[in-house]
C-alpha positions as MATLAB code, in Angstrom:
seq = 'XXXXXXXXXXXXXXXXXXXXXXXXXXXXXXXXXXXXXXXXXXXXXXXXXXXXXXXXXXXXXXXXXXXXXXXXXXXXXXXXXXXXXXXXXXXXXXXXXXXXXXXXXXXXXXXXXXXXXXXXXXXXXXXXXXXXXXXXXXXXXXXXXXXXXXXXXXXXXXXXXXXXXXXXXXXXXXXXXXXXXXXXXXXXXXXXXXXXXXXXXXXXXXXXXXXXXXXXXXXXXXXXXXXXXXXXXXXXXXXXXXXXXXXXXXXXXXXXXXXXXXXXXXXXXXXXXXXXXXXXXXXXXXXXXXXXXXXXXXXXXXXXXXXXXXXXXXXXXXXXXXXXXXXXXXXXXXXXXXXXXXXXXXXXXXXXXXXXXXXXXXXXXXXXXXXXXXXXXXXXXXXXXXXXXXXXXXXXXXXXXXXXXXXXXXXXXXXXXXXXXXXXXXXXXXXXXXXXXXXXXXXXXXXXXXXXXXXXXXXXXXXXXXXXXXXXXXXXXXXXXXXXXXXXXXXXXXXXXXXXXXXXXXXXXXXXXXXXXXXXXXXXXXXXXXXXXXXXXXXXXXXXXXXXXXXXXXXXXXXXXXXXXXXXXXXXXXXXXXXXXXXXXXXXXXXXXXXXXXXXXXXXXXXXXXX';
ca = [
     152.877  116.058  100.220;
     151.088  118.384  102.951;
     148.213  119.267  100.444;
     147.460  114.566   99.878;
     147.558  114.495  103.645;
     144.613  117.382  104.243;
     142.676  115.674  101.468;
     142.644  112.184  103.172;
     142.360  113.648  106.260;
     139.054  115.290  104.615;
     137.523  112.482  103.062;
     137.973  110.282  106.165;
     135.993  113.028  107.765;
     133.917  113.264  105.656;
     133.025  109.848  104.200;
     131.496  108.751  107.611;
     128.200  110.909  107.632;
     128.576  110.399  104.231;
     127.784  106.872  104.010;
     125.214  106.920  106.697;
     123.398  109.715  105.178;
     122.959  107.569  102.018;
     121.812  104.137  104.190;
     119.367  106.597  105.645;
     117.884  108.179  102.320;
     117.666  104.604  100.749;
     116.463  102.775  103.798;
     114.461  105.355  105.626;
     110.925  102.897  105.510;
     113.013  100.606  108.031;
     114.552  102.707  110.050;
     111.332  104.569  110.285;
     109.402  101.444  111.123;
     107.132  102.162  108.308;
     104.819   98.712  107.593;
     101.254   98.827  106.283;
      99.553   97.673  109.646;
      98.556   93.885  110.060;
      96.637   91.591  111.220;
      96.257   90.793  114.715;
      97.724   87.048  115.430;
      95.129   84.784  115.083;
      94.308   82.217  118.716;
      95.934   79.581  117.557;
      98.862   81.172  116.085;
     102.275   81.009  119.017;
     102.878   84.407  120.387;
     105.886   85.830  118.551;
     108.161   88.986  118.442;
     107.442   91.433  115.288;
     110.403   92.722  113.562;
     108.345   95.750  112.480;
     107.700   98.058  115.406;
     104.728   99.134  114.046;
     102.548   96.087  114.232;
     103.704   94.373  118.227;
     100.992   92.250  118.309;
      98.845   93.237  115.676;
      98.989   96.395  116.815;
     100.805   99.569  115.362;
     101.220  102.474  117.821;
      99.504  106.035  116.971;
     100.790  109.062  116.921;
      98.584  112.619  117.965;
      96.680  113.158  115.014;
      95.457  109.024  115.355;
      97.987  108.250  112.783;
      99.965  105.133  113.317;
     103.865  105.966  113.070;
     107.066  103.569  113.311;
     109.539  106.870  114.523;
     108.866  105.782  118.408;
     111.731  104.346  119.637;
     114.860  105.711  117.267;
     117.021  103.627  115.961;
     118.615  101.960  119.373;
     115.170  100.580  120.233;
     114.792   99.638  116.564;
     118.280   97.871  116.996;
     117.214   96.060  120.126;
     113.912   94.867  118.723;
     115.817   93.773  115.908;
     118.093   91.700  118.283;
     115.647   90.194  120.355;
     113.330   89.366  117.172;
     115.491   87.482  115.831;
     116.761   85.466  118.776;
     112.912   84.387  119.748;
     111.157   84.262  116.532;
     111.501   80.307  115.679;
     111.420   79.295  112.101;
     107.896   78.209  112.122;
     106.890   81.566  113.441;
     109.060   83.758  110.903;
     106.545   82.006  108.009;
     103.177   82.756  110.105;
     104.661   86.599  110.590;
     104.718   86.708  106.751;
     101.345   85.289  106.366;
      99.611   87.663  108.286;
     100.152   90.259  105.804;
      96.639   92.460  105.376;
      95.516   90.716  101.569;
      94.613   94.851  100.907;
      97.326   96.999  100.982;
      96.755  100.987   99.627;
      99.948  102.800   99.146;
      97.967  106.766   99.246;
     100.443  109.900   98.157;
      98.441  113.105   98.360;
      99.063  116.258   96.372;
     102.502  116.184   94.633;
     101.719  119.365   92.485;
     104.352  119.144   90.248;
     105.458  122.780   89.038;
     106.546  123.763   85.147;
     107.760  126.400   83.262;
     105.071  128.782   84.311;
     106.879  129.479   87.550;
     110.426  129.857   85.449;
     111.242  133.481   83.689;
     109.320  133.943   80.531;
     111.493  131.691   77.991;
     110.411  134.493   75.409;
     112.081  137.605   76.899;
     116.163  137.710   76.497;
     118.577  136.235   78.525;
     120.238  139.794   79.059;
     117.599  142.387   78.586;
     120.225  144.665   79.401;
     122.096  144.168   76.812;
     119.405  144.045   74.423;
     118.222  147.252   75.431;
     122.331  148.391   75.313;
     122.700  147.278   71.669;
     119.155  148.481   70.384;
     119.119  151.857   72.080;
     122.206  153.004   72.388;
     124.721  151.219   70.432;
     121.979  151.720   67.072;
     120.389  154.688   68.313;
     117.872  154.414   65.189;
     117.797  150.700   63.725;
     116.399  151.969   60.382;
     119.588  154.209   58.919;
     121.655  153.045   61.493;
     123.604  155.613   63.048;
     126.741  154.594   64.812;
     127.838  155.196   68.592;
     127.033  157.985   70.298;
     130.308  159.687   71.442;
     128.554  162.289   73.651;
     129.164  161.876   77.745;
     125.785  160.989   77.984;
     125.665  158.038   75.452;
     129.013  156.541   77.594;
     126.701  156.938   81.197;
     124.007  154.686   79.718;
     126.350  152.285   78.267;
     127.962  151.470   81.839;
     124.414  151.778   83.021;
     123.745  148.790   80.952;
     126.882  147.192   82.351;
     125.735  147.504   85.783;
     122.434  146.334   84.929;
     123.846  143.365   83.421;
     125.964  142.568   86.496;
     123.067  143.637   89.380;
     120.091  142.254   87.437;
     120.241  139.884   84.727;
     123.315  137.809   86.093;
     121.342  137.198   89.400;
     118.238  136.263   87.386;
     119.759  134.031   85.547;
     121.418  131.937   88.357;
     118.122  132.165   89.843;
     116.332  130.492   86.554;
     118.803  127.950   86.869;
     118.144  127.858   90.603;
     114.695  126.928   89.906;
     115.036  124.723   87.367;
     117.872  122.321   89.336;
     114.986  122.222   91.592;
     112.518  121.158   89.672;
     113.949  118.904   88.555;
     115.254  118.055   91.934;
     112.082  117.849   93.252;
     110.733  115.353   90.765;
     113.276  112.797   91.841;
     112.265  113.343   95.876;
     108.718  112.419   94.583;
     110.096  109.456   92.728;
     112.085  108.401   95.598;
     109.090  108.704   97.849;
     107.132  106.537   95.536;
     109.712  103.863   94.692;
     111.123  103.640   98.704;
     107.709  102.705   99.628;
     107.220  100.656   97.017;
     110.220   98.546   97.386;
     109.938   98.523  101.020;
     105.878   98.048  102.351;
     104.837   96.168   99.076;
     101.296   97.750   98.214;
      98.912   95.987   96.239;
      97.464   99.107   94.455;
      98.445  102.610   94.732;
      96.454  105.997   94.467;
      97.538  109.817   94.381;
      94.458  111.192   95.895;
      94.611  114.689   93.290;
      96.653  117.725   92.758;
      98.631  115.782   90.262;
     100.371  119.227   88.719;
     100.613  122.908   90.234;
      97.963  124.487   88.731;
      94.401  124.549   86.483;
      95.093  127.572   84.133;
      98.314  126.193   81.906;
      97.810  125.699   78.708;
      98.154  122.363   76.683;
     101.073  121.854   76.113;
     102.432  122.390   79.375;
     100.016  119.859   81.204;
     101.619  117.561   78.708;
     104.978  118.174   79.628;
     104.130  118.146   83.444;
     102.375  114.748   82.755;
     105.257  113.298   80.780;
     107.452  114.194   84.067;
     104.549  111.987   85.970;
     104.987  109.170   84.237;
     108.785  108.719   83.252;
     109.960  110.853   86.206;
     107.780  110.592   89.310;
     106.345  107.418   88.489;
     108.493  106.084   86.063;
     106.810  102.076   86.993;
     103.315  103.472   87.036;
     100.467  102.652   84.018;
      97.691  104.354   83.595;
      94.342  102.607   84.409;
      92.539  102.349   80.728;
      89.064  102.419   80.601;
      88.281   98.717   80.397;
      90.017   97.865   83.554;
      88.274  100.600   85.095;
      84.589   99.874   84.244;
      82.648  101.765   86.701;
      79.056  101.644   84.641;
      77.155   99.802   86.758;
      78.021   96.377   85.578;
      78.550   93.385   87.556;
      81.142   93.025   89.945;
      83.512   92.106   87.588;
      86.394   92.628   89.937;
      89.866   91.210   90.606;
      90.771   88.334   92.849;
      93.300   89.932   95.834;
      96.581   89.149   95.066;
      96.050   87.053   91.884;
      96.713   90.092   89.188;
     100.021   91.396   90.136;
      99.202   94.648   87.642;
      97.556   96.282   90.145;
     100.829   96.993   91.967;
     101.888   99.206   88.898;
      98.362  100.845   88.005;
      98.240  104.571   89.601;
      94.995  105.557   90.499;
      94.619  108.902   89.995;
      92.554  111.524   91.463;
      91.457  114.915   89.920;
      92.276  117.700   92.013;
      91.142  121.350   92.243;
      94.437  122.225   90.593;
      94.331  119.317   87.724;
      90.820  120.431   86.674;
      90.202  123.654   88.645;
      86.886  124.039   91.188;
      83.009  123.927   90.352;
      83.443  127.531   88.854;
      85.993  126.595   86.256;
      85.408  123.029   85.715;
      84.757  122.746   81.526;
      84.888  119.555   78.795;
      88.354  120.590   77.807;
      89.770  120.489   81.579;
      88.337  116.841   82.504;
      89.215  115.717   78.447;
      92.872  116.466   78.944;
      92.864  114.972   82.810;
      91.138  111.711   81.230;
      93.333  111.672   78.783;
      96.608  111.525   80.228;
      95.717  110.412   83.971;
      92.423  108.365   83.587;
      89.036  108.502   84.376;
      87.812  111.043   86.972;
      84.591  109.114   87.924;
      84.713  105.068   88.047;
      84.584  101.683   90.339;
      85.967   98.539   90.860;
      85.210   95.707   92.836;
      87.962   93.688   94.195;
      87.032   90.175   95.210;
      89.061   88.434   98.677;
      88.655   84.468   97.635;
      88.080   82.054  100.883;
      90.461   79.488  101.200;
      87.272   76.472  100.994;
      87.114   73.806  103.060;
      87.026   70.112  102.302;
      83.186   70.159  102.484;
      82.238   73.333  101.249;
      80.342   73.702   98.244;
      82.899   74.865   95.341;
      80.095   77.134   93.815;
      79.439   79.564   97.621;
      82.739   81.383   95.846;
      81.052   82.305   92.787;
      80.356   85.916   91.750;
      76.973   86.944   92.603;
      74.230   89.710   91.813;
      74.547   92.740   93.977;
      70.135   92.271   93.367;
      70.591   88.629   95.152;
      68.793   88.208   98.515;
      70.736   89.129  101.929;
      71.076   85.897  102.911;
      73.038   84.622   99.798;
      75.275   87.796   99.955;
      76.745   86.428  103.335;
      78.229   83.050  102.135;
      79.638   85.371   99.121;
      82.932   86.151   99.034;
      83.854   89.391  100.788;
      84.632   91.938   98.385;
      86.193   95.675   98.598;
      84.513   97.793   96.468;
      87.159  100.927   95.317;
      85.160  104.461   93.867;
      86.939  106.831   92.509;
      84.962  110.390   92.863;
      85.403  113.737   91.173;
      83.884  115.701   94.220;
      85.325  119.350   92.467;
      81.759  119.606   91.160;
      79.519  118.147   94.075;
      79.003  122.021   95.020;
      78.078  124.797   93.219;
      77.357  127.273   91.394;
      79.146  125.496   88.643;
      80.572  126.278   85.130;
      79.525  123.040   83.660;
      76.212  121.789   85.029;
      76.536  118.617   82.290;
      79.630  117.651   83.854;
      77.773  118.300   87.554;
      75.169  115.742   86.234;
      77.621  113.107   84.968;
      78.751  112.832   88.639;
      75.540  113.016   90.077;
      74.786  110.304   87.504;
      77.815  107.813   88.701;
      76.785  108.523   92.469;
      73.324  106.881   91.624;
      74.853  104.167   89.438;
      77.499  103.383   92.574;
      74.678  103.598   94.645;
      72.404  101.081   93.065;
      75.067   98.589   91.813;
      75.657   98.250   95.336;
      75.423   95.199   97.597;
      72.610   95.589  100.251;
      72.793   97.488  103.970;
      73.046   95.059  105.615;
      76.101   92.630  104.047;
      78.876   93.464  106.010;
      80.857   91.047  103.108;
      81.143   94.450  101.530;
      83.898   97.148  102.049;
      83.670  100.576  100.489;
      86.926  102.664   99.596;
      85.737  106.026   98.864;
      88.940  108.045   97.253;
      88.176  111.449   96.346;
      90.008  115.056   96.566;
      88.099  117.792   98.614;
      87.426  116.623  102.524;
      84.330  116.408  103.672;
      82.472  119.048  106.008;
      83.766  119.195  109.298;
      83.590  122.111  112.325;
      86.622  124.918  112.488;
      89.513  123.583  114.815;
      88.920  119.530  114.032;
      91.818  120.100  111.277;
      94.023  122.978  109.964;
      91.810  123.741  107.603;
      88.450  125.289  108.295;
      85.176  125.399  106.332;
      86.044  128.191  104.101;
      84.170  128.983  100.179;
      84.528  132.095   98.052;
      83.236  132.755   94.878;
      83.912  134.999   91.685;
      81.859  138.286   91.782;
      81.640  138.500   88.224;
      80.822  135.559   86.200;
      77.149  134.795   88.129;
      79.106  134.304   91.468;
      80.562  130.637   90.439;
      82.221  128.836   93.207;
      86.170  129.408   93.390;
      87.645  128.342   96.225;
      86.650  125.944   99.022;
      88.674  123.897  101.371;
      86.057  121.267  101.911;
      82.168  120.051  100.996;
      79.419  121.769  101.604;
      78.096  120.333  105.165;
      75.039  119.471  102.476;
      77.224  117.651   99.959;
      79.028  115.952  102.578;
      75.799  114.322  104.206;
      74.930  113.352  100.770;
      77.905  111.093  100.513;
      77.518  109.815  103.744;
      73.704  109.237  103.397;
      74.340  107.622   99.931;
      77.317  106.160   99.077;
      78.027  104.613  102.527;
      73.973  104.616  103.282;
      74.150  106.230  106.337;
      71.291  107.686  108.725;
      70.197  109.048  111.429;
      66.428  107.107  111.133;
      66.958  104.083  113.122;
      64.452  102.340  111.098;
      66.222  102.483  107.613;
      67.964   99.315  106.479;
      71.014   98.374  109.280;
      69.370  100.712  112.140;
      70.842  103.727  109.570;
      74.548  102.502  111.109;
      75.235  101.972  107.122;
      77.793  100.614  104.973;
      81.572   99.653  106.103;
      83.877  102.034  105.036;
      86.325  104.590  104.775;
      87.183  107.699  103.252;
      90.968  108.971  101.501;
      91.126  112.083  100.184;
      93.696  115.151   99.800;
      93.349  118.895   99.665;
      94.200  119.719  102.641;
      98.207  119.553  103.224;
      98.805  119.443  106.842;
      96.757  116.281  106.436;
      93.823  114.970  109.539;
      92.127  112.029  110.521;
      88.741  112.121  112.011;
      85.715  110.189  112.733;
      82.545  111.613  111.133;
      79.226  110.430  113.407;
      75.661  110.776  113.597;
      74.928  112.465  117.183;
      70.971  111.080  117.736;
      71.009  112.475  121.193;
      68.312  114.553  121.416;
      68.374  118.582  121.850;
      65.617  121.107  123.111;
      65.689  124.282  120.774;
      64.371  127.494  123.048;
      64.877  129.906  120.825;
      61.531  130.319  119.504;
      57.920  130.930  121.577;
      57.775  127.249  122.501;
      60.244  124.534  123.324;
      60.937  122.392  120.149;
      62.958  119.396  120.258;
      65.283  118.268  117.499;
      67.235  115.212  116.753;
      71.245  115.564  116.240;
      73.565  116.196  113.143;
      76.215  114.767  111.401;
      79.646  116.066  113.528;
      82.886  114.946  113.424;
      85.775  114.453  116.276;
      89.874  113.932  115.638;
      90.204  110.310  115.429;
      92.050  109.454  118.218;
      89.314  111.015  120.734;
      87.058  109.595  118.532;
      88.362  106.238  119.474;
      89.046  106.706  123.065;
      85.040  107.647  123.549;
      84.656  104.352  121.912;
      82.596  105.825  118.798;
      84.368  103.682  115.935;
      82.973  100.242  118.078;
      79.552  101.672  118.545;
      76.493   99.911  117.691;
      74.053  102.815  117.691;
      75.703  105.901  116.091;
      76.679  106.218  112.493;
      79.777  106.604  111.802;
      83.046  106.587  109.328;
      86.550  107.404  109.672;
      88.392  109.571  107.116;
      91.604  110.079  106.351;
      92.938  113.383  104.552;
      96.056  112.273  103.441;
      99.419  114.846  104.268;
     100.991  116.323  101.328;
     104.143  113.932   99.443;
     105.759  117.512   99.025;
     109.156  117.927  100.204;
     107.652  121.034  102.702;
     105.555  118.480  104.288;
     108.020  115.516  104.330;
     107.712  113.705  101.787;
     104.753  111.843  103.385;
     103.018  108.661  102.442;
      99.662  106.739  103.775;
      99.159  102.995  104.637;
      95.983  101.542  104.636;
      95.286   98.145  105.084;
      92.244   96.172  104.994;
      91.549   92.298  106.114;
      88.710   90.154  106.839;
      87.955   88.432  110.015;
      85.382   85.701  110.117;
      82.523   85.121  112.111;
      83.888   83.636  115.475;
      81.187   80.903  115.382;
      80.654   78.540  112.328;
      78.304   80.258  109.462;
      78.451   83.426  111.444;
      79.058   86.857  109.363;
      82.419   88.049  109.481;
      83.663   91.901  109.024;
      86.134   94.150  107.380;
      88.795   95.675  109.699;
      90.853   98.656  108.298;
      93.651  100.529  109.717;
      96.140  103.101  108.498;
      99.316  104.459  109.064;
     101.374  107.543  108.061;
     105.206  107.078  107.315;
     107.331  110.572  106.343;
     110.976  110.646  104.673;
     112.213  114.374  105.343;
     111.953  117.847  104.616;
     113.001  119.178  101.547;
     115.279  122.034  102.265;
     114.216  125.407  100.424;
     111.162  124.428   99.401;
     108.237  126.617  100.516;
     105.306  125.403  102.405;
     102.491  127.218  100.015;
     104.737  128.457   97.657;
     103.748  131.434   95.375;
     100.634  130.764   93.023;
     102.218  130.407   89.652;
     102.423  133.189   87.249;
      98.991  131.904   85.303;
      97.188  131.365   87.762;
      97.912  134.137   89.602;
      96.534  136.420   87.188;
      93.736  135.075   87.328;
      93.192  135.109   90.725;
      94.021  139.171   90.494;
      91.323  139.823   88.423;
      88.555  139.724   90.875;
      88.043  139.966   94.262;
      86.439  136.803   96.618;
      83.435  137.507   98.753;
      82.878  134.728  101.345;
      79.232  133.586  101.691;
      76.983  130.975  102.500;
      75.890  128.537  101.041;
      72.751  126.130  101.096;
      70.790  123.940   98.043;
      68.855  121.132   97.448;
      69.158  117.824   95.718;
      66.467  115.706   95.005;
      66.142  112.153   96.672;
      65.112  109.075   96.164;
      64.168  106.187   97.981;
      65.475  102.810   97.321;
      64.410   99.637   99.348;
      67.652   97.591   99.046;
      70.234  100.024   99.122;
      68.350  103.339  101.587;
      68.862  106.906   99.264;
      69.619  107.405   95.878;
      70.426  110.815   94.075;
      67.921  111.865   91.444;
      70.499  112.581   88.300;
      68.104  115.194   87.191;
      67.937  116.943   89.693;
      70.917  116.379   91.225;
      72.895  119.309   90.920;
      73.276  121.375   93.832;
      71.060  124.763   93.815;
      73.465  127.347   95.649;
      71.967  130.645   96.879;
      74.124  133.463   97.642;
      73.054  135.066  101.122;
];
């Protein structure tokens, strides 16, 4: 039995890397190290050994870009953490490990882009055109009186023609359809497994795709129902779409949700619209945002979500109870802290725009965020800013650089941009998070606490944005003029070793562009956490502390970084050139007492001026 003997021989070889190739897949979080980052211990806790390498101590170590990462170490120091963790870590100290858990726990995927039939072989053209084109020309030289097979030499040449046609051209093509559609397929269960791994394993209390849901703006209906369909049963297959009323987002009162209480969260996907769900300022219409809404959920809303003290024996039962965001300062502190999520459609912030209603209605929910909002000053208050295109920042902070173009025909609409306008983008800051460089607006202008997520941009960054309010002398002109600074921004990680983040005097706010969950990037997912630390002294204001980490699976083999535009959308993009220019507009203000600038809705559309 020579031939039993190779095969056992075989499958011993082979069923070694077999088996750890599947603990790896399933169980990559661990052995990656991947944790959303907690809490420090608190004084009185004992010191005690962390089973997650991540968070020694409360903290998680970072890797170049400022992301924290759990792949130090490999698996041997994994394995001797492991050992030692659980020969110190007393019972009592295994329960206080599992309390510190952050109460806030964001699970952020960026850009999935889930491809369709557009990017298969037209399903309307024959399997074999060859043969087609064998049978109709040359086989029934006339269809109409059908005259039988040629017999002449040259009728036999084109037949094998055909034949060789068949075997050259349409064979491979098929294989290759097939090809593509195995990996499609394919790919939407590497998603899945991204999703459900980190799920399972970190335990998120809410989750967001920060936008570029599906491949591409220009398919028609019924294929952005299809790719959604694969979103939800495939990708997602837990996931539920946020309905309106849980979404409210009109201004109302911190209605909210109390951390931790309504477990639904964990299974709601909050959904971002990306450039390639609803297309840039230039192509943004009703019917694009109608059939987003529809399947995915709203594109503009907020949420509050409410962290409940634990009271004390004599506190008063009511200091818990929801309050105004028009109540005075002073009441605001002995609130409950609260984390306030908003969910921006930024495609339109920009212009010149198709749709200049739809420009308004987000200009609208800016100024309804904005005055809905708790004051300056409550540091009670966390904002969560999730949106799609980066803000401004200066060529060489990420891998993308500031970069528009805009259709020549068509009144020069915008087309393309890989982040905000540097005008747009100190508009959010200056509103939203009620920033300044005036260090007599409300706070000394340092603003709200915050932080931004958003996509876009694959390669993914992290950076600090800041308010530089050194002055500069300008001796350009006749006379010396001097001029405050400018909003700049630094990677986070220098950011943070020139101590910016923990300064008391400039502005500032991190954000976090999110790497790609694509198998060419690595299947990579975010981890933000968020957790409130009281005041050190008795009635003193407490604050908000946020940190985030980055934990990747593995690249997808054969998949292509970019990838080619898909057929759609590529023909569009054909039919007229870009022309790069600059940009600059206006957008009116308003000044609010309580809550620093507001955005006039009327005139809060961007005015763009070619150059």
């Amino acid at each position: 039995m020579p031939n039993s003997g190779l095969l056992l021989t075989l499958v011993r070889f082979l069923l070694t890397p077999a088996l750890i190739s599947t603990l790896w897949i399933y169980f990559y979080p661990f052995l990656h190290g991947c944790e959303f980052p907690e809490p420090p211990p608190q004084r009185s806790e004992p010191e005690v050994c962390y089973l997650n390498p991540q968070a020694s101590h409360g903290k998680a170590p970072q890797d170049p870009n400022g992301a924290t990462t759990g792949s130090r170490g490999g698996l041997l120091g994994l394995g001797k953490q492991m050992v030692h963790t659980w020969k110190e870590i007393s019972e009592d100290g295994r329960n206080k490990l599992a309390g510190r858990k952050a109460p806030f726990r964001l699970l952020a995927l960026g850009d999935p882009q889930l491809e369709g039939d557009t990017s298969l072989p037209n399903s309307d053209e024959p399997t074999f055109p060859s043969l087609k084109q064998l049978f109709e020309k040359h086989i029934f030289k006339n269809k109409e009186d059908g005259r039988p097979l040629e017999k002449e030499l040259v009728g036999c040449m084109r037949i094998l023609e055909s034949f060789r046609d068949l075997v050259v051209q349409d064979v491979p093509r098929l294989f290759g359809s097939w090809r593509k559609r195995l990996d499609l397929w394919g790919n939407d269960y590497y998603l899945a497994h991204v999703y459900r791994s980190m799920k399972w394993w970190a335990g998120p209390t809410h989750v967001t795709v920060l936008g570029d849901l599906v491949g591409s703006q220009w398919i028609d209906d019924n294929e952005f129902e299809w790719r959604a369909w694969r979103f939800w049963n495939r990708v997602f297959s837990d996931g539920q779409k946020i309905e309106d009323l849980t979404a409210l987002g009109d201004g109302s009162d911190e209605p909210g949700d109390d951390l931790g209480v309504e477990k639904a969260w964990e299974n709601r996907i909050i959904n971002i619209a990306g450039n390639h769900d609803i297309g840039y300022a230039g192509e943004v219409d009703g019917s694009a945002i109608d059939r987003f809404e529809k399947q995915f959920g709203r594109v503009n809303w907020d949420r509050w979500v409410r962290l409940p003290r634990i009271p004390s024996s004599d506190s008063n039962p009511q200091t818990s109870a929801p309050l105004s965001p028009f109540d005075s300062t002073a009441s605001r502190m002995n609130s409950d802290p609260v984390i306030r999520l908003v969910v921006l459609n930024d495609m339109n912030l920009d212009g010149p725009v198709y749709s200049h209603a739809h420009q308004s209605d987000t200009y609208s929910f800016i100024n309804s965020v904005i005055s809905t909002s708790r004051p300056v000053e409550d540091p009670s208050v966390l904002t969560v800013l999730l949106t799609h295109v980066p803000l401004h920042k200066q060529a060489g902070v990420c891998i993308d650089a500031p970069y528009f173009s805009y259709y020549e025909e068509n009144a020069g609409l915008l087309r393309e941009q890989n982040h905000l306008s540097e005008f747009a983008s100190r508009q959010v800051l200056q509103s939203i998070f009620g920033m300044s460089g005036d260090r007599g607006a409300p706070r000394a202008g340092m603003g709200r606490m915050g932080i931004i997520l958003d996509g876009h941009d694959h390669e993914g960054c992290d950076v600090w944005h800041y308010f530089n309010r050194s002055e500069t002398t300008d001796m350009s002109g006749e006379s010396a003029e001097t001029k405050t600074g400018d909003w700049a921004a630094l990677p986070y990680p220098i950011a943070r070793r020139a101590k910016l983040p923990v300064s008391s005097d400039i502005p500032g706010i991190r954000e976090v562009t999110v790497r790609s969950m694509m198998g060419s990037y690595g299947g990579n997912a975010g981890l933000l956490s968020a957790w409130y630390e009281e005041g050190a002294k008795g009635g003193e204001a407490g604050e908000w502390k946020v940190e985030y980490a980055a934990c990747p699976f593995v690249v997808q083999h054969g998949a292509e970084k970019e990838g080619n535009p898909e057929p759609n959308e590529a023909q569009r993009i054909n039919g007229s050139a870009a022309v790069e220019i600059a940009t600059n507009g206006r957008v009116g203000m308003e000044n609010d007492k309580a809550n620093g600038h507001t955005m006039n809705g009327s005139a809060g559309r961007a005015s763009m001026m070619r150059m």
